[in-house]
TIKE-130560 format. One line per field, with one value per residue (C-alpha): residue number from 1; residue in three letters; x, y, z. Coordinates in steps of 0.05 Angstrom, whole numbers, always signed. Layout:
% TIKE-130560
seq <- c(NUM|...)
type <- c(Ala|...)
east <- c(X|...)
north <- c(Y|...)
up <- c(Z|...)
% end
This chain:
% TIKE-130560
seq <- c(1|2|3|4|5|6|7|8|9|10|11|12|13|14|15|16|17|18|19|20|21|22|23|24|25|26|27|28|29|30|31|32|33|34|35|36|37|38|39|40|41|42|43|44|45|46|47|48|49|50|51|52|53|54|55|56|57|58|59|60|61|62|63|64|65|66|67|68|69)
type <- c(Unk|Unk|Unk|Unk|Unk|Unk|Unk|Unk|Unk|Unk|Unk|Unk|Unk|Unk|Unk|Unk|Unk|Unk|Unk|Unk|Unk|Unk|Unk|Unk|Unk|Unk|Unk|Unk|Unk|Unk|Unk|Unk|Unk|Unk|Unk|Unk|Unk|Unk|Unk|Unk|Unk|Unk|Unk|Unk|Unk|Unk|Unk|Unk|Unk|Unk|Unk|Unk|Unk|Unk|Unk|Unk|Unk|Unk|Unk|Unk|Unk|Unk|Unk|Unk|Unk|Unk|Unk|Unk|Unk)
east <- c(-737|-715|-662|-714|-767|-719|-685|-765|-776|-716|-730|-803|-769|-723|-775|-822|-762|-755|-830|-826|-768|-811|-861|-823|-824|-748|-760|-713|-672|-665|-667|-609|-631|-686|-644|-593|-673|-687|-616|-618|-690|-670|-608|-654|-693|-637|-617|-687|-679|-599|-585|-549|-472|-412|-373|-437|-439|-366|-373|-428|-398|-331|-385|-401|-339|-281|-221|-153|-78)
north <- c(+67|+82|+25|-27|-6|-12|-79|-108|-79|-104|-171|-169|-154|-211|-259|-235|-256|-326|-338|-310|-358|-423|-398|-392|-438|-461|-478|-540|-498|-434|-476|-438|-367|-388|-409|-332|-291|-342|-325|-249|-244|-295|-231|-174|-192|-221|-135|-118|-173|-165|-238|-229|-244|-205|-257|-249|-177|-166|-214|-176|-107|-139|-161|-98|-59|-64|-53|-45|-56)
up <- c(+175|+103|+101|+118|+76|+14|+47|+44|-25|-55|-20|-44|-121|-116|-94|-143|-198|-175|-183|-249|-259|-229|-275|-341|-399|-384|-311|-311|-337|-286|-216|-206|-223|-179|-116|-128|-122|-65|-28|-50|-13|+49|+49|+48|+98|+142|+140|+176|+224|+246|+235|+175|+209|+211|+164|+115|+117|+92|+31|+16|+9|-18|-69|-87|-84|-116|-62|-90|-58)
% end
């Protein structure tokens, strides 16, 4: 469906940045840019799989959304 097809290209994007970062002249110096693309991938793909847990899902839209009092 829609939803996985941009959950695989936005996983496919975020993978594609933390080769770019591996690849980069600072390399020592973005491990951890590389390990946020890695985790933002590992994320997107968990959505087209289901394994992505209920505990994980909510800090991901509290992410994303600001909820006031």
């Amino acid at each position: 469906n829609l939803r996985h097809l941009e959950a695989l290209r936005r996983s496919r994007e975020a993978m594609m940045a933390a080769v770019q970062a591996v690849e980069s002249e600072e390399a020592a110096l973005s491990e951890e840019f590389v390990l946020v693309d890695l985790q933002a991938a590992a994320g997107f793909l968990q959505d087209v799989t289901g394994r992505r847990s209920t505990d994980e899902l909510l800090v991901h839209v509290f992410s994303r959304f600001c909820i006031g009092k």
